[in-house]
C-alpha positions in Angstrom: 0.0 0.0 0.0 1.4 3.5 -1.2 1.5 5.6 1.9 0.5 9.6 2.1 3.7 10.6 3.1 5.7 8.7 0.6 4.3 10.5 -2.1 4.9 14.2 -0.2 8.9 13.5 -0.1 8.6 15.2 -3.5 8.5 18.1 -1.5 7.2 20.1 -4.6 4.7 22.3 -2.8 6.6 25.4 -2.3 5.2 28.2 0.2 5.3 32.1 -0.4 8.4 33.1 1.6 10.1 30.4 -0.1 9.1 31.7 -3.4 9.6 35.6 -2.4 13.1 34.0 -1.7 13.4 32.8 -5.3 12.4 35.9 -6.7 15.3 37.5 -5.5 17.5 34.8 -6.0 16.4 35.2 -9.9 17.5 38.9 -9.5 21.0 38.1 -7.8 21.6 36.3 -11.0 19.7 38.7 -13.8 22.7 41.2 -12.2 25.4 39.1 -12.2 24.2 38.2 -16.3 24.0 41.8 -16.6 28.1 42.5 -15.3 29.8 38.9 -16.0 27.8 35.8 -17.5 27.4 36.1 -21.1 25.6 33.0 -21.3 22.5 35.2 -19.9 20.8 38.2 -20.0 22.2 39.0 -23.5 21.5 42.2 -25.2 19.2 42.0 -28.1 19.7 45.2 -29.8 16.2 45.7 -30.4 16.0 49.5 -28.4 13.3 50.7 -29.5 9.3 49.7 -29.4 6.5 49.7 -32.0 3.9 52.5 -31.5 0.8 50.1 -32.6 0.0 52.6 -35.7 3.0 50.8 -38.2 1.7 49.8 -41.5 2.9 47.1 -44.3 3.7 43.6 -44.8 6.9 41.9 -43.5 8.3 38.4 -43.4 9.0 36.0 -40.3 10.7 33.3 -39.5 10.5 31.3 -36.0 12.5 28.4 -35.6 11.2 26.9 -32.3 12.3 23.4 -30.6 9.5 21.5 -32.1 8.1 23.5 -34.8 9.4 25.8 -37.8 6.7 28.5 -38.8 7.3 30.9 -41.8 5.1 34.0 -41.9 3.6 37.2 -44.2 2.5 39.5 -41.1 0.6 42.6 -42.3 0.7 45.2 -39.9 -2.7 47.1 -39.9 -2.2 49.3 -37.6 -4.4 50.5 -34.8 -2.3 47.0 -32.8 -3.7 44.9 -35.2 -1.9 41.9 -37.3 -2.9 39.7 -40.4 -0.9 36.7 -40.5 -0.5 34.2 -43.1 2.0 31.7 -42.5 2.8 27.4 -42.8 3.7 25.4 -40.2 6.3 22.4 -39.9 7.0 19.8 -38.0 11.0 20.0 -37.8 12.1 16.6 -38.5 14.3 14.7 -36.0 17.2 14.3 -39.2 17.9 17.7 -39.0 18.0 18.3 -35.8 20.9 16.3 -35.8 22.0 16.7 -39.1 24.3 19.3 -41.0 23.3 23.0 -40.5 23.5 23.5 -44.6 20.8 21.1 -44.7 18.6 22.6 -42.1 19.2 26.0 -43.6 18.1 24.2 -47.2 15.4 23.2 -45.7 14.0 26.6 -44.2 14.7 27.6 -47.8 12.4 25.7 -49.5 9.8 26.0 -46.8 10.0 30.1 -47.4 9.8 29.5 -51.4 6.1 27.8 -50.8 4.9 30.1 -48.8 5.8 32.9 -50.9 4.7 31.1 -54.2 1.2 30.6 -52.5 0.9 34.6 -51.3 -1.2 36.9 -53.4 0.8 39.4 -55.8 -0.7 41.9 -53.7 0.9 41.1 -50.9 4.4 40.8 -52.1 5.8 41.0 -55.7 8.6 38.3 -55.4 10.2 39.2 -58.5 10.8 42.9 -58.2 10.5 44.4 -54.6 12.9 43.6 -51.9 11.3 42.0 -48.9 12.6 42.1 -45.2 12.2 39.7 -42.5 12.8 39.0 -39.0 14.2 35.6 -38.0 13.1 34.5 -34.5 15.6 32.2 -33.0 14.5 30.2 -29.8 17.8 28.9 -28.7 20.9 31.4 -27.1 22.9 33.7 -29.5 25.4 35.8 -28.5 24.0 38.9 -30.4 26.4 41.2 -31.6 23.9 43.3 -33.5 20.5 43.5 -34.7 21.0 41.2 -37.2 24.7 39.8 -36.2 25.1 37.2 -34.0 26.3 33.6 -33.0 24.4 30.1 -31.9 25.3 28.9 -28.6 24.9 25.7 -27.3 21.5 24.7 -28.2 19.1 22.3 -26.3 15.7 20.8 -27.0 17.0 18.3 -28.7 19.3 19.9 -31.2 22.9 18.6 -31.8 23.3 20.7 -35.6 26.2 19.8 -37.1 28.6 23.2 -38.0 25.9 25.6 -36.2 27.5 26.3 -32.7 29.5 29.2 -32.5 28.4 30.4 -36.5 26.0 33.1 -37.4 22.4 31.9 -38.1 21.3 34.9 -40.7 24.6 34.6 -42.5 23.8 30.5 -42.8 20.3 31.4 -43.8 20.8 34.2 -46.3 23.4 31.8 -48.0 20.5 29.4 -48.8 18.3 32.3 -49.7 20.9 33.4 -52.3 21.1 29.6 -53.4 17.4 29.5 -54.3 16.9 32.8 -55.2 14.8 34.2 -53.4 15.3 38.2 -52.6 14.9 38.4 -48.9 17.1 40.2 -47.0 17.4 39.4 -43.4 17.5 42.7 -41.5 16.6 41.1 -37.6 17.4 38.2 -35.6 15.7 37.9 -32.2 15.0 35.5 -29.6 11.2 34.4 -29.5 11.0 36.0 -26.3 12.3 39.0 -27.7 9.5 39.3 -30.4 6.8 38.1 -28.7 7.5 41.5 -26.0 7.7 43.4 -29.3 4.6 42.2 -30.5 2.2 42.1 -27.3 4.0 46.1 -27.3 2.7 46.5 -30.8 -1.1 46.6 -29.3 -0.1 47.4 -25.6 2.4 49.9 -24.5 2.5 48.7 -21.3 4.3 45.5 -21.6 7.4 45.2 -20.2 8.1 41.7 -19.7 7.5 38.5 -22.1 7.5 34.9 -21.2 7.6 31.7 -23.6 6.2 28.5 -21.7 6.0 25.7 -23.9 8.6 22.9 -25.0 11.3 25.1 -23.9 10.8 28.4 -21.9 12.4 31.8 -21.7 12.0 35.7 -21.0 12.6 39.0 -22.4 12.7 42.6 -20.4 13.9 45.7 -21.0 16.7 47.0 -19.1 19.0 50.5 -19.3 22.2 50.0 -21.5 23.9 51.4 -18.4 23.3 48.1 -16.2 24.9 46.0 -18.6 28.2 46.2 -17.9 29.6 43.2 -19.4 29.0 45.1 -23.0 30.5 48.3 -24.4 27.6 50.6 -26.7 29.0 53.2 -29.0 28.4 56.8 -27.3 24.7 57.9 -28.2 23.1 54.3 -28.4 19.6 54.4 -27.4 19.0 54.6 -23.1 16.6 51.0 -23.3 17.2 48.0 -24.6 14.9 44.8 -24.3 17.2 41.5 -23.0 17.0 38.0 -23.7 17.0 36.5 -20.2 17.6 33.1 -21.2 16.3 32.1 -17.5 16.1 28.2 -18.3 19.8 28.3 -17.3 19.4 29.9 -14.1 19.0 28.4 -10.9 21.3 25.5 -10.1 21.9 27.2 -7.3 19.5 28.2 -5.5 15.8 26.0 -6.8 14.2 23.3 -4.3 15.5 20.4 -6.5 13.8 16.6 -5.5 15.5 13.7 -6.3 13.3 13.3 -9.7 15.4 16.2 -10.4 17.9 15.3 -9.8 18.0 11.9 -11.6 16.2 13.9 -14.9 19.1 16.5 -15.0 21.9 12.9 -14.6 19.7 10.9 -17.6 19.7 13.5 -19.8 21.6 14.4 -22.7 23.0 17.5 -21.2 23.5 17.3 -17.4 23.7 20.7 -15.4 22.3 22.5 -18.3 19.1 24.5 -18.2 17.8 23.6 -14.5 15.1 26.2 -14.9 13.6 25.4 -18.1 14.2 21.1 -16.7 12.0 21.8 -13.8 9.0 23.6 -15.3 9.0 23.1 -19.3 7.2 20.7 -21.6 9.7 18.9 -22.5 10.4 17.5 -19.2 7.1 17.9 -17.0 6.1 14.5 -18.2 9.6 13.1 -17.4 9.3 13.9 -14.0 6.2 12.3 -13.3 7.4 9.2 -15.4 10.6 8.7 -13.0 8.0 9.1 -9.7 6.0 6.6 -11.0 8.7 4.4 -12.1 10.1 5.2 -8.6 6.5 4.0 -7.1 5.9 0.6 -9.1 9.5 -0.4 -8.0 9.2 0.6 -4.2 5.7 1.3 -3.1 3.7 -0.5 -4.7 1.9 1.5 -7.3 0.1 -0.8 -9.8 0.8 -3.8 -7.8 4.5 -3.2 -8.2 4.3 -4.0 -12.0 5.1 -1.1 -14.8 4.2 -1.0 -17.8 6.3 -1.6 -20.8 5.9 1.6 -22.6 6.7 3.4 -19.2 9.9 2.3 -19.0 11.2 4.3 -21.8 12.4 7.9 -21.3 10.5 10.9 -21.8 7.3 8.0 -23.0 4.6 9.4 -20.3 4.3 12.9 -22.3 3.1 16.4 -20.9 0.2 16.0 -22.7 -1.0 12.9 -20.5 -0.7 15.5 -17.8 -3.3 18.1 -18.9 -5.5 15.0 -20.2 -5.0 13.4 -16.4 -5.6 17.0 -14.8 -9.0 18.1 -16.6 -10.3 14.4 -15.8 -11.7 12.3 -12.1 -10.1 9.4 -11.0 -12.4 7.5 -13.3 -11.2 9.5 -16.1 -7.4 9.5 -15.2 -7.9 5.4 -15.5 -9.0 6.1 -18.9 -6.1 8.1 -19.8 -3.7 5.5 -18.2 -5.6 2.0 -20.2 -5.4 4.1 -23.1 -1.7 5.2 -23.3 0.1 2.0 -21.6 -0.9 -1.5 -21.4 -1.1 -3.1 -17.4 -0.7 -6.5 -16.7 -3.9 -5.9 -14.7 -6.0 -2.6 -14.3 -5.1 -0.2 -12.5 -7.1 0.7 -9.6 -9.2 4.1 -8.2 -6.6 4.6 -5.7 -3.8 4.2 -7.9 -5.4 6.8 -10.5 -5.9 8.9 -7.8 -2.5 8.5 -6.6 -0.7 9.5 -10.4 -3.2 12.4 -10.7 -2.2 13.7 -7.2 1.5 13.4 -8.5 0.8 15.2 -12.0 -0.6 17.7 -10.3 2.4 18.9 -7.6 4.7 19.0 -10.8 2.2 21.0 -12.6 1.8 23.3 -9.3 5.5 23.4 -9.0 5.6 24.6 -12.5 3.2 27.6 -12.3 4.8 28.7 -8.9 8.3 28.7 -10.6 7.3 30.9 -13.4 5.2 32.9 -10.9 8.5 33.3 -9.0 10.4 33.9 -11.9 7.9 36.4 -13.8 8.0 38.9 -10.8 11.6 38.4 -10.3 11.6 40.6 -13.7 8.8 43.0 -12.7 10.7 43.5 -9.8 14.2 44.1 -11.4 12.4 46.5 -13.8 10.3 48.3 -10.6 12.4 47.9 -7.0 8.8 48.9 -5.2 7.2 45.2 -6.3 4.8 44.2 -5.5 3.1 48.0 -4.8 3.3 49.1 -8.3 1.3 52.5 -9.3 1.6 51.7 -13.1 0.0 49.4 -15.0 1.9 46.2 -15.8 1.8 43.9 -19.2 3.3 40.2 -19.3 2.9 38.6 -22.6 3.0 35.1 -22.0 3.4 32.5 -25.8 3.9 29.0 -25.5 1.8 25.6 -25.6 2.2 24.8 -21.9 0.6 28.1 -21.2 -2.4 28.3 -23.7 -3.1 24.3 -24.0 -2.5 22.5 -20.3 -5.2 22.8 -18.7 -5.5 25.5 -15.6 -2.5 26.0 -16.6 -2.5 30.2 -17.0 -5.3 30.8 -14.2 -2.4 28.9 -11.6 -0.1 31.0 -13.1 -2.3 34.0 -11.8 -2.8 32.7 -8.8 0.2 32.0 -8.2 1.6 35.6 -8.9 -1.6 37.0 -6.3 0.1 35.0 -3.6 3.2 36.0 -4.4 2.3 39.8 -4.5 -0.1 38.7 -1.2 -3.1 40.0 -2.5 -6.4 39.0 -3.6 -6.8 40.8 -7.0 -4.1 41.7 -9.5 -5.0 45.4 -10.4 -2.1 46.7 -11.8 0.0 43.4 -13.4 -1.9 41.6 -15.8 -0.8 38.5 -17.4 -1.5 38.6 -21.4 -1.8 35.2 -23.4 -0.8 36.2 -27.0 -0.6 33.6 -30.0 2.9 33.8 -32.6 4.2 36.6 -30.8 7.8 35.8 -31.8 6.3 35.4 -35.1 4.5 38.7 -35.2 7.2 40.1 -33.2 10.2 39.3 -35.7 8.3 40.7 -38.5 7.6 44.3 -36.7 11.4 44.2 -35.8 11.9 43.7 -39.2 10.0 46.8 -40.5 11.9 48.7 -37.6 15.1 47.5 -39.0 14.5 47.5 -42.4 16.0 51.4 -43.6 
């Protein structure tokens, strides 16, 4: 029998002077990015904002950890966006493969969506288009459109891509296929979604990606980033790519599910944020607690399934299905997924949705933590703000697991210790590093 307090040693229920604690451990290291690590908080060069009344089509291109999505975005103005753009599933052979054949392969993706666009969007044969490229993995940016891949994550290993600039590498298979795009940006997604939520709200000042992978952007003054020289009459602001998922090994409430995720995978000590509260490892976690449960209380009658034997098999996805279901339900989702020697039973359903849901609390507490760690870096007086406050929030785990963005909420209320947030407001926007790349672009374009 699976006891009550076997199941708490996960110790993932974190209270708020533990999480006020965390917020200023984020800041500790956001200021020690700012002076010494250039693994983090790295300039963006994007130091200026859209006004919402900017006008014209512009191309984007946002190369994510699962998906590649290339984009026309017609700026209307008044904050408002037409997009037309394809969708693709990147294939697992080129995220391991040689970077001229992802590159190639971006290519050809761009050529169909620009052979299937109206002539009276863009004339391909005569007028030079612009685009943004947003890049969701660390570059050390040494201009607006300048910079070079760092180590990469999410499951990439590209051959010849580390260390090399991405626009270069993609303009060169541009020029290849001939097709007359010129690359004038290159931001993180975290980057353009801030510029793209700022596009219809002026008040944003901090962005948040939460899906496979997550990240943040702010905006900072040039003169707190030390580690960087600006030539004399740069612009005061600048918005920084956090890169957060690398923060932390120092100072998060790590279990030992952690701790064994973070030894099994591909790139131990890497990323401890983004391993702890990210969909690409949510469902890990929960798959090594069970595993842990089968083996040595009990669970399912000590037997595991097959299919949860194999890393990273019990996906995020069974999480939300699990979350928005009863016991009853959560049996459903388990039958259906993995095959059991015998059922499993009611209390064993209710134990794995009682687990799924202190990861999935951990989660939204974490990026609580971390989201007014950057409201607070921005304005000291956090929690009693007097303006009003934007965070644009992009990302699967945010939009599409379930409860997940009203926890979030509630998890940023207990962290300010109040009952209603009337001055921060958490904004869910759709392809905001999509929308985002392609306003930088008409920024950057003359």
């Amino acid at each position: 029998m699976l006891k009550e307090e076997n199941y708490n040693e996960s110790k993932t229920s974190l209270e708020t002077p533990k999480l006020l604690s965390i917020v200023d451990s984020f800041i500790e290291s956001y200021q020690y990015g700012l002076t010494n690590d250039h693994s983090i908080m790295i300039p963006s060069y994007v130091s200026r904002l859209p006004t919402g009344k900017e006008m014209g089509t512009y191309f984007a291109l946002d190369l994510g950890g699962t998906n590649l999505r290339v984009a026309a975005v017609t700026l209307l103005g008044d904050g408002k966006t037409s997009v037309e753009q394809r969708i693709y599933v990147i294939p697992d052979h080129l995220k391991m493969g040689t970077a001229e054949e992802l590159f190639d392969w971006i290519a050809s993706i761009t050529q169909e969506l620009l052979e299937s666009l109206s002539s009276k969007v863009v004339n391909t044969n005569n007028d030079k288009m612009f685009m943004g490229v947003t890049f969701s993995f660390p570059i050390d940016q040494t201009a607006i459109d300048r910079g070079k891949v760092m180590r990469m994550g999410k499951g990439f290993k590209v051959i010849g891509l580390e260390g090399k600039d991405p626009v270069e590498l993609l303009q060169q298979a541009y020029n290849r296929k001939g097709i007359n795009i010129h690359i004038s940006a290159i931001v993180n997604d975290s980057v353009g979604t801030l510029v793209a939520n700022a596009y219809k709200d002026q008040n944003t000042i901090v962005s948040v990606i939460q899906g496979t992978g997550t990240n943040a952007a702010c905006i900072v003054q040039i003169g707190s980033i030390k580690k960087k020289k600006f030539p004399p009459g740069f612009p005061e602001y600048m918005i920084i790519n956090t890169e957060w998922s690398l923060v932390g090994a120092d100072f998060l409430p790590f279990t030992k599910y952690d701790k064994l995720l973070d030894e099994q995978s591909d790139s131990p000590g890497f990323q401890p944020f983004e391993k702890m509260t990210s969909g690409m490892y949510l469902g890990e976690l929960v798959r090594l607690v069970i595993v842990d449960y089968v083996e040595n209380f009990g669970l399912f009658e000590g037997k595991l399934p097959e299919e949860l034997g194999i890393k990273y098999n019990f996906k995020t996805t069974h999480m939300s299905d699990i979350e928005s279901k009863d016991c009853t339900g959560t049996l459903k989702v388990l039958t259906k997924n993995f095959t059991f020697i015998n059922n499993p039973s009611i209390e064993d359903a209710g134990i794995i949705k009682r687990i799924v849901q202190k990861f999935s609390r951990r989660s939204c507490q974490l990026q609580a933590a971390a989201i007014a760690s950057l409201i607070k870096l921005q304005c000291p007086e956090f929690p009693e703000v007097e303006r009003e406050i934007r965070v644009a929030i992009d990302g699967s785990i945010f939009h599409h697991y379930f409860k997940y963005s009203i926890l979030v909420s509630k998890a940023m209320k207990d962290i300010q210790q109040i009952k209603e947030a009337k001055k921060i407001k958490l904004s869910g926007i759709f392809d905001g590093g999509c929308i985002g790349a392609a306003i930088i672009a008409m920024m950057y374009s003359r």
